[in-house]
Structure formats: C-alpha cells, structure tokens
C-alpha positions in Angstrom: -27.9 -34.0 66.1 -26.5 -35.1 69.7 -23.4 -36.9 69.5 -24.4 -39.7 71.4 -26.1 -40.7 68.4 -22.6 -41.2 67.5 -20.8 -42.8 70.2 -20.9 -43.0 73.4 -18.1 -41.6 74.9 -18.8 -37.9 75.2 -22.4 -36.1 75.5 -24.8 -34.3 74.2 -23.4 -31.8 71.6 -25.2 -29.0 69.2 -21.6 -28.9 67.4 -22.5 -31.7 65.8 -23.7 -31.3 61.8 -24.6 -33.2 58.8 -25.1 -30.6 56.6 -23.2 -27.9 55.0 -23.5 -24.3 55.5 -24.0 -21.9 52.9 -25.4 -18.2 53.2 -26.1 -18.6 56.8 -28.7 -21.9 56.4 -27.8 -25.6 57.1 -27.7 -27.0 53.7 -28.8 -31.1 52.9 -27.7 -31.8 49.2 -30.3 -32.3 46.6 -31.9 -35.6 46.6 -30.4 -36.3 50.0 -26.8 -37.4 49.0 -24.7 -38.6 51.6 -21.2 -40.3 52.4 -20.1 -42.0 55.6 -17.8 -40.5 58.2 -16.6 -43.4 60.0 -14.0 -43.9 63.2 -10.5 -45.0 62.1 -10.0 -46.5 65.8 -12.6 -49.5 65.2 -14.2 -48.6 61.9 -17.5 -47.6 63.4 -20.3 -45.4 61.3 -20.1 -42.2 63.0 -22.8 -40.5 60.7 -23.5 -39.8 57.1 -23.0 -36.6 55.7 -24.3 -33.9 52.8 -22.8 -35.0 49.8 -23.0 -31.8 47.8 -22.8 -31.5 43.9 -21.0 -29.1 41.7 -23.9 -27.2 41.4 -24.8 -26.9 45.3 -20.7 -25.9 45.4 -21.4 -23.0 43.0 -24.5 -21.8 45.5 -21.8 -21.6 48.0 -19.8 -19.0 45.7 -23.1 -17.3 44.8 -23.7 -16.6 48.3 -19.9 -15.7 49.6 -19.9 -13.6 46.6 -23.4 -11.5 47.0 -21.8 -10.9 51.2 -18.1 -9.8 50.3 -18.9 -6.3 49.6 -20.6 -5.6 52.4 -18.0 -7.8 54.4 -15.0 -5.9 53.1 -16.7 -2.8 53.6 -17.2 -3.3 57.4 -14.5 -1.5 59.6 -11.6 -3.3 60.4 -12.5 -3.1 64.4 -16.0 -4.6 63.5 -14.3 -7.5 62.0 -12.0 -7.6 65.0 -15.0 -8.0 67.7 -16.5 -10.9 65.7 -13.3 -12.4 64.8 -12.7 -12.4 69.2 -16.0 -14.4 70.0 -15.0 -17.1 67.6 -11.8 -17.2 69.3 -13.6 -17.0 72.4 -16.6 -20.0 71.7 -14.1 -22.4 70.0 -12.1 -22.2 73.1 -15.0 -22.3 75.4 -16.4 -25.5 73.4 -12.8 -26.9 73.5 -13.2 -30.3 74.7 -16.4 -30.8 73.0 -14.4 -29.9 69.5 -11.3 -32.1 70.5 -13.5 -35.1 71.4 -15.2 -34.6 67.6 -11.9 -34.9 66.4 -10.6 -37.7 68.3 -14.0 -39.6 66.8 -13.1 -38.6 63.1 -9.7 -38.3 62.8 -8.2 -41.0 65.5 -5.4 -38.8 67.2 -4.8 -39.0 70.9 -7.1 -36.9 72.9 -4.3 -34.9 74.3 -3.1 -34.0 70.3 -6.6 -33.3 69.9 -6.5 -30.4 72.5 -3.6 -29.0 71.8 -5.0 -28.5 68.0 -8.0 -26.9 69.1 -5.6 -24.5 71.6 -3.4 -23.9 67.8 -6.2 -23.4 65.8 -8.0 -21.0 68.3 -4.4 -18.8 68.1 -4.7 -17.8 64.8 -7.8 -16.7 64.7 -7.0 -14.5 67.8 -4.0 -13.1 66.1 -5.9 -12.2 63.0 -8.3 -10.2 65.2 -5.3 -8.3 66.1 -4.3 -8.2 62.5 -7.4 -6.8 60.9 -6.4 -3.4 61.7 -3.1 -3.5 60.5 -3.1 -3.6 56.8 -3.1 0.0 56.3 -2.6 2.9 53.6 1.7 3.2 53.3 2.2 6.6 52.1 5.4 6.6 49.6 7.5 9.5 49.0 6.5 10.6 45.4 8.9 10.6 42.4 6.9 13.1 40.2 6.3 16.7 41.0 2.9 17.6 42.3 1.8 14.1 43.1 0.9 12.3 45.9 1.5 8.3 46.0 -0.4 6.0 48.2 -0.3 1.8 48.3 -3.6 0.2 49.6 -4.2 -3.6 50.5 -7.7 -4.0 49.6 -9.6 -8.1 50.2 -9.4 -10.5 47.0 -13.0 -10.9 47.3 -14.0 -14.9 47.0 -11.5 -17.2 48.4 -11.6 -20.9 48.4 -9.9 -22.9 51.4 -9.0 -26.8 50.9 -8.1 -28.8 54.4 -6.6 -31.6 54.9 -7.6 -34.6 57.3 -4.6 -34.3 59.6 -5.7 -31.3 61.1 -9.4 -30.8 60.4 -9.9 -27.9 62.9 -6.8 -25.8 62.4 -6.0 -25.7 59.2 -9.6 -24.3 58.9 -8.5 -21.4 61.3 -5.5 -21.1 60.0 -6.6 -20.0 56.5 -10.0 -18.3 57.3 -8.7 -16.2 60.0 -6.3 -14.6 57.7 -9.0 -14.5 54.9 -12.1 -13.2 57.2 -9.6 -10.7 58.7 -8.4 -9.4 55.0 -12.0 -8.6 54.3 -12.9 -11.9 51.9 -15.4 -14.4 52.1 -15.0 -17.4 52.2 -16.0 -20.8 51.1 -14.6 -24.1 52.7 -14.1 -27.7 51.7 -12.9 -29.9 54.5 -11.9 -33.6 53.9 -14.5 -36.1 53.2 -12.9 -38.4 55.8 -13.0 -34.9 58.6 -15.8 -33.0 57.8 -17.2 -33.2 61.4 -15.1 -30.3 62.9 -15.1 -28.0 59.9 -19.0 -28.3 60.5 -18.8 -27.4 64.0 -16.5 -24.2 63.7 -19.0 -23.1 61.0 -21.6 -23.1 64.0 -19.4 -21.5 66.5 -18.7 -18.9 63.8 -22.4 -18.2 63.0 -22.7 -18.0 66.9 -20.1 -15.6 66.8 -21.7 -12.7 64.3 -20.2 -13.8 61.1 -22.6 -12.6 58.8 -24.4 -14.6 56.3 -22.5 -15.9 53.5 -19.2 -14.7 54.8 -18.3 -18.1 56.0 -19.5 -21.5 53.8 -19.0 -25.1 54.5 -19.1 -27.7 51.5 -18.8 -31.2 52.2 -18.4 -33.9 49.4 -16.2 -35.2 46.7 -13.0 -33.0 46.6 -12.9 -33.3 42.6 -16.2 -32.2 42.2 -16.8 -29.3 44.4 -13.0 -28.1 44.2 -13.2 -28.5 40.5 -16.6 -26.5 40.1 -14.4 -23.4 42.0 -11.3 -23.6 39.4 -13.4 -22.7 37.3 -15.4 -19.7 38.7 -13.8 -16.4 38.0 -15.9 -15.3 41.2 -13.5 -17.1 43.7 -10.1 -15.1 43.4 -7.9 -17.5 45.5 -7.3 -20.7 46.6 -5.6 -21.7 49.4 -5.1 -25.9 49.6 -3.2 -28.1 52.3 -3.0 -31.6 50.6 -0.6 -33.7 48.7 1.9 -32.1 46.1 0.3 -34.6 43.6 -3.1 -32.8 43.9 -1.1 -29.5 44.4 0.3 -29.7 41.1 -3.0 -30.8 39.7 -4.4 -27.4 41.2 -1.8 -25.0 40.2 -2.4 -26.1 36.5 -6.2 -25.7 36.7 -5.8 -22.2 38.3 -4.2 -20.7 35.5 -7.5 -20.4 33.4 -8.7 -18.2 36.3 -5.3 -16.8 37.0 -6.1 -17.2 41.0 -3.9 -16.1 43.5 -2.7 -19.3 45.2 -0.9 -20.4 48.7 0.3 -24.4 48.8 1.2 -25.8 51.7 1.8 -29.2 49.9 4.2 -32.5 51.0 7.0 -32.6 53.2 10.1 -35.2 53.8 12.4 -33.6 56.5 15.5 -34.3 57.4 17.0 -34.4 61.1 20.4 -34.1 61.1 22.0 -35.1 64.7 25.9 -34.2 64.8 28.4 -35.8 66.9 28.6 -32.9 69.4 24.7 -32.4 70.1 23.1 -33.3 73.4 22.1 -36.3 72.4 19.5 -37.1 75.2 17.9 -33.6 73.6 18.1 -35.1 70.3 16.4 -38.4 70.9 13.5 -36.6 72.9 12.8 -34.2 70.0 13.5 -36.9 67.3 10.9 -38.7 69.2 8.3 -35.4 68.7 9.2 -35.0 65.4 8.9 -38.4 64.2 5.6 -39.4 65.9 3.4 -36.9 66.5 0.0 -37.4 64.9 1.1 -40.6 64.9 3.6 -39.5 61.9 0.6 -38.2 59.7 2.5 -34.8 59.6 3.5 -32.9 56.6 6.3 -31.4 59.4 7.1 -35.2 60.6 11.0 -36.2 60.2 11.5 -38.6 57.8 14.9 -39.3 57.4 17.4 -39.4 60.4 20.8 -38.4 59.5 23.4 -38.8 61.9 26.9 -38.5 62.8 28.7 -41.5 62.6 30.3 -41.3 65.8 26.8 -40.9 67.7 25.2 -43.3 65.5 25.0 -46.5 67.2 24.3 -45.1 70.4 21.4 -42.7 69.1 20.0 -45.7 67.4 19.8 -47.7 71.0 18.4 -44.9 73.1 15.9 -44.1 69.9 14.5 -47.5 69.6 14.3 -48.1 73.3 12.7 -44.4 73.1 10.1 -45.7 70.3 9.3 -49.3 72.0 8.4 -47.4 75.2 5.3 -45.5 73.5 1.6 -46.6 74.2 -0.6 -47.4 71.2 -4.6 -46.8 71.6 -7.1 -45.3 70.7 -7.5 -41.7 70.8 -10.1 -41.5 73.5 -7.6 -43.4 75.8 -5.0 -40.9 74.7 -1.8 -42.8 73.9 1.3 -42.0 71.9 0.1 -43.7 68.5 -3.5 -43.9 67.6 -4.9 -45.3 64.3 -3.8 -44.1 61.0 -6.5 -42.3 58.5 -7.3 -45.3 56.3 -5.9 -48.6 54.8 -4.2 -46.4 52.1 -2.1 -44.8 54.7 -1.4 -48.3 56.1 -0.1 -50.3 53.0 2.3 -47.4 52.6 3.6 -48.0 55.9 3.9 -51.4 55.0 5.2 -50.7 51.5 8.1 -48.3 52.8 9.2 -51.1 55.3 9.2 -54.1 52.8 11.4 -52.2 50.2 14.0 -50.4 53.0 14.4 -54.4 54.2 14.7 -55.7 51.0 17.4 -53.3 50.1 19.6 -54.0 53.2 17.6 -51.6 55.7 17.9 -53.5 59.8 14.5 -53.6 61.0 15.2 -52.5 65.3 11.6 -52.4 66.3 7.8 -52.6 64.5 7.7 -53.3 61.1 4.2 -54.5 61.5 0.4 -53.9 62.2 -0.7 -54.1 65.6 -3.5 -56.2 67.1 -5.7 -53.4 67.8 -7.1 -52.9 64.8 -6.3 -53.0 61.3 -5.3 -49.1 61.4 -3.1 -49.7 64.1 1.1 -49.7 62.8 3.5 -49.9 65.0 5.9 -46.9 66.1 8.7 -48.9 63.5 12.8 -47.9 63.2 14.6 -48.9 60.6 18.5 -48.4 60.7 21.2 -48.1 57.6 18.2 -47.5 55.1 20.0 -46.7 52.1 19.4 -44.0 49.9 18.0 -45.6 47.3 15.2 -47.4 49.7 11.8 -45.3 49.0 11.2 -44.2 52.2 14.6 -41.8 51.5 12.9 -39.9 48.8 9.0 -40.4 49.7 7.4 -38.9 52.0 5.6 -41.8 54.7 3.1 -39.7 56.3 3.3 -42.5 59.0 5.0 -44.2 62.6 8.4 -45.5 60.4 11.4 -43.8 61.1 14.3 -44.4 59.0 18.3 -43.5 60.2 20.9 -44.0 58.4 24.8 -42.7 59.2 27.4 -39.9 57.6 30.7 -38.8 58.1 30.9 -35.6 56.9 28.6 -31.8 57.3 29.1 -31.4 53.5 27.2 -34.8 53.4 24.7 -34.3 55.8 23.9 -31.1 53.7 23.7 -32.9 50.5 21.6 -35.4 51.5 19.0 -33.3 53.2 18.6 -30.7 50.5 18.3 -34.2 47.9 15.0 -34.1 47.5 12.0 -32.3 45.4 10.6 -31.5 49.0 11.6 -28.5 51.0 9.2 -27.4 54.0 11.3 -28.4 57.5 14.1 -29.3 57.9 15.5 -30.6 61.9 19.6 -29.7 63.3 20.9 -30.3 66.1 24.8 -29.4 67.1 26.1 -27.3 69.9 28.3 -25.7 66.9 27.1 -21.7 66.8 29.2 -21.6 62.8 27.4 -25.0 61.9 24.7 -23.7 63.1 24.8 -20.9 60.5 25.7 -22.3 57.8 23.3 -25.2 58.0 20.8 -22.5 58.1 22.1 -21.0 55.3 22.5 -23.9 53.5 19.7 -25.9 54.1 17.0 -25.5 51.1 13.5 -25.9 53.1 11.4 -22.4 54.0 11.3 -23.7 58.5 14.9 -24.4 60.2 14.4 -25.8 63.6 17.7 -25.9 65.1 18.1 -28.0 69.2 14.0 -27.9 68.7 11.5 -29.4 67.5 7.9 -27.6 67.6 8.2 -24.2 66.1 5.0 -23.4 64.2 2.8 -21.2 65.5 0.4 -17.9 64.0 3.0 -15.4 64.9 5.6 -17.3 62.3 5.3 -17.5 58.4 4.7 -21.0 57.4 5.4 -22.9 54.3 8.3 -24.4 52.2 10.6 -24.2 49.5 10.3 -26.2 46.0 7.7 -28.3 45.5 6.6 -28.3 49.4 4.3 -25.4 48.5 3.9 -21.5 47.2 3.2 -18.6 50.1 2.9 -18.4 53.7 0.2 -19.0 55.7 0.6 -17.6 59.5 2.0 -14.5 60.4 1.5 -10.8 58.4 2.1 -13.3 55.3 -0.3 -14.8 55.8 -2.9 -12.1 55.9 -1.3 -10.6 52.7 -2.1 -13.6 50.6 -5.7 -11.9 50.9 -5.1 -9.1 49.6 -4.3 -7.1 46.4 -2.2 -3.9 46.4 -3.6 -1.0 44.9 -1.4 1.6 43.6 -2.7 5.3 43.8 -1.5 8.3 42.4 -2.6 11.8 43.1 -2.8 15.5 42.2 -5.2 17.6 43.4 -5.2 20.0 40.7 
C-alpha cells in the first residue's frame, strides 16, 4: 500500500500495512473484517485495517509457539546480528516511521522522531544483552555436588501497547523478549496499529525468522482475551490503564503467566523554595506537556513551596501561553489528543477543579483547530479534593497548588494509589535524600526531567505496575531460572 493513498504529506512507503503478520505471511482476517484508523488532527480515514478474531489470535500462538524452540535454540550471537539490522532498518527508515506516527497518533513530528530514536535504543541494547544471561556457577553446600543457575526463554510471550507510544513500546518489550530467546506475539492499539505494522516489516527484513515475531490487530478484548487463556503463551507484558491492568492480572491467574505492568501514573513535582526556579519551570514545562500530556510519566500535580508559589505560577503560565498548537506534521508544542474520550476528561477535570474553588490562569477550553485540539490549561489552588488531585488526566491541564512544609509535600505526593514518577527539585543535597528515600514511586527525577531510557529499569510502585521493563530487568522478565544440581558419580 503506498501511503499516499493515505495522505498526502509524505511519499511513497512499503511500511505501510493493513494486515497482520503471523508466521512470516501478511494475514487479512477471515471474511475481510476491518476497523478504521483515522487521523486525530482533522479526523480523516487514513485506511482500514485486519480486524482479526479470537480464533485468527490463536493462529498467531500456533505459529510463535511451533518457532520458539528453534528460536531459543539459536546462539545468542545469531540473535545478536538479527536483533542489529532491525536496529539498523528502523533507524534507516526513521522519518518514514515518524511521519506514520504523526498520521495515526497526532504528536508533533519532532516527538515523533525522537520516539523512533528511543525505540531504536532498546532494541540495540538487547542486542548487546543477548549474550549476557549466562550459567552463574554457585559455590555448592553439599559434598560432591556441583550447583549451576541457568536463565532459560519463557517460551510464548504476549506484548500489549498502548496508543501513546505505538512504535516504542513495541521495542521496548520485544527487544527484551526476542533477545531472551521467546517468541513473540503483539497486539498494538486499535487506534495505532499502523507503526506496529511497519516494524513487523522491518523485522522480517531484518532475518527474524518466521513466526518469531506476530502482529494482531483488532479488538483488544477479543484477541487479548483468546491469549489469557492459552497455556501456550507464558507471559504477558501490557502498557495500558490500571483499570484493564487489574482486569488482566485477575485473568492470568488461570494460566499462572508471568506478568510485567506498566499501568497508570499521577506524578507529583514538587518545587521547593530554594530550587532554581527558571530550571523548574523549563522542566515543569517538559514534564507537563510532552505528548501533549498523554504520558503515563506526565506531572500531574504541581506542588510548591509557598514562598515560590506565586511567582512560579506567573513565569509557568506565561511559560504555557507561549506554546504553539498544530498539527503534528507542522510540529508544534500541542497537537491533537487520541479521541473525544480523552477530551471530555480534559474538560471534566477543569469543570470540577473550578467548581471546587480551583483559579483557572490560562486554557480551560477546546481550541478552534479541531475538536481534538485542548488548550495547554493551568489551573492554580486546585484543592485536594478536586479530581484532577487523585486522577490521572492523561492530558494539556496542569494543576498547582501551594504547601508550607517538606513533611507535607511528602504526604501529599505519596497520597495516591499511583506510584511510577515522581519530579523534585531543591538545591538541598539532605532533602534531596530523604525525598528519595521517602518518596513511594519506582523513578525519582531529582533538577530533571527526562530520565528513561533502555539502560535504566522502568516501572512503578503500587498500583502503577509489577516488573521492569528496560535495562537487565527487563530481559529477565523473559526468562525462568533453572536450578541444577550435579554429581558426576
């Protein structure tokens, strides 16, 4: 399919896919099924995709499951090689996967590249990775024995994305899984299938053999629902609301898979009276509204020190008036948000914080660009009992509110069932520590705000999620530990 079929605004692409990929073939769904895949910056038809049934999901199982032993049985080194080209393609067809994702998901082209760039890391640092898992000899405690510990691959494992990040949260999980020695099949957003679809090409280009790597597009409660249940898939790994999350940890115990949730988020930044504040409202700025705030990492709730407050209010707002809405092909600040779901919570949020005695400094609204469109909004002395204090937005609205004390600042932030990130900034080296110490989320960022990355274990605390995904963690989620024990007589 070229994309110009699509839209006009980038050429001719082979990247492009309507069908799923299972066992190495390009899959349409029995009785040709489809759903729409539409851009959220004017609500255009981009293309319709294979709707897949339950059935057509378990196919993908039967074929990730006939390749895993031969898969896991390939040498590390092998795995590393093909593991490289893909690294080496998806970069090579950046701007062609960016501008995909611009068209289905609406972020600014910039955010776009810089995701593809993200995504690309992890799976060149699982190529690294694949050779490390090796035997640990152990010093014996029984006479005549010898004692060995292997990691050997799950076998089947199932990997749930989210919208927000259609290309690297796809990475992010089947690096780790493909370098463990699983297979893996892959259900990507109905709303963002496009750019699961087109890594699956660049990873067939790459050497991946058949059935190592599957793509399933469709209805999320079908086709996730059909897995549960197989015995065959041996993990799931899911990056969605903690709502579904929960839904998914309950249905996994018939199977008793091996899980890793990277679920909601509602982070605190706390800004104390002795920070650099020009620092703080730059970073605040980050980690309020990048993806245009559709980010399980985005700030929420802005705490600060009463005696900076009024003044990091003013240089914030002016801060958040200044940013350019558009669409993501024009790359602004703000694009569109995902749907009108996402929109009415926006809207929701803002209504309740002002009804409850919340000062509305800026936005509040939905722009003239398009029904999608919200603008960058502050709101100022929310109190806690507004909404948008103890739900997470998943949008542009930024809500600060003062306190007068560190003991208060900590209570408030750790006041929540949430626990992924969590934003400080102070000068302080002790409060440093002991906010780190205190603070009950699984990421710190202390005077920054981007810190993720493949080298660094990432997930949460609570109900934010269960495992790691990134880092040696991450590859270890893939893997069960075999115990051996010796003697050679």
């Amino acid at each position: 399919m070229h994309i110009s079929d699509i839209s006009g605004t980038i050429a001719e692409s082979l990247l492009i896919h309507r069908r799923s990929h299972i066992g190495g073939k390009w899959v349409e769904a029995e009785g040709g099924a489809s759903f729409a895949v539409t851009n959220p910056a004017d609500g255009q038809l981009l293309c319709k995709v294979a709707r897949l049934s339950a059935d057509e999901a378990t196919q993908a199982v039967d074929a990730a499951h006939a390749a895993f032993p031969a898969w896991a049985a390939t040498l590390p080194q092998d795995r590393a090689r093909i593991l490289r080209r893909w690294h080496d393609l998806v970069l090579a067809h950046r701007e062609e996967l960016a501008r995909i994702m611009v068209l289905e998901q609406g972020k600014p082209l910039s955010e776009a590249r810089g995701e593809i760039d993200y995504g690309a890391g992890f799976i060149e640092f699982y190529a690294e990775e694949t050779k490390r898992p090796n035997i640990e000899g152990v010093t014996s405690h029984l006479p005549d024995a010898e004692v060995e510990i292997w990691r050997e691959p799950l076998g089947v494992a199932a990997l749930v994305t989210p919208w927000n990040f259609p290309s690297a949260m796809v990475t992010r999980k089947a690096a780790a899984a493909l370098a463990a020695g699983c297979t893996v099949v892959v259900h990507p957003s109905a709303e963002t299938p496009l750019s699961a679809l087109a890594l699956a090409e660049l990873a067939q280009q790459a050497g991946l053999p058949d059935g190592v790597f599957n793509v399933i597009t469709g209805h999320a409660p079908e086709i996730v629902g059909r897995w549960m249940e197989d015995k065959r898939v041996r993990a799931l790994s899911f990056t969605g609301s903690t709502e579904v999350g929960r839904l998914l940890y309950r249905q996994s115990a018939e199977t008793v898979k091996r899980l890793v949730l990277e679920l909601g988020g509602h982070a605190p930044f706390i800004v104390f009276a002795d920070a650099d504040l020009d620092r703080a409202v730059s970073e605040a700025i980050k980690a309020k509204f990048a993806t245009s705030g559709q980010d399980c990492l985005g700030a929420n709730r802005f705490l600060v020190e009463r005696p900076v407050y009024e003044e990091f209010c003013r240089r914030f707002t002016e801060a958040t008036k200044a940013l350019t809405l558009g669409t993501g092909m024009e790359d602004p600040d703000i694009g569109p948000l995902m749907n009108e779901g996402a929109v009415a919570k926006q809207e929701s949020h803002v209504a309740d914080a002002v009804a409850k005695g919340a000062k509305l400094l800026t936005g509040g609204k939905r722009d003239e660009l398009g029904p999608l469109f919200y603008q960058p909004t502050v709101l100022a002395d929310v109190p806690a009992e507004a909404l948008i204090m103890s739900e997470e937005t998943f949008g542009p609205v930024a809500a600060i509110a003062p306190f007068d004390t560190e003991d208060e600042a900590l209570s408030r932030a750790n006041a929540t069932e949430y626990g992924l990130v969590a934003y400080v900034h102070t000068l302080d080296p002790r409060r440093i520590y002991r906010l780190s110490r205190g603070l009950e989320f699984g990421m710190v960022a202390v005077n920054r705000t981007k810190v993720t990355g493949a080298p660094i274990p990432f997930g949460g605390m609570k109900q934010s999620g269960v495992g790691r995904e990134g880092a040696r963690q991450g590859l270890e989620a893939f893997t069960e530990v075999k115990y051996i024990c010796r003697d050679w007589a």
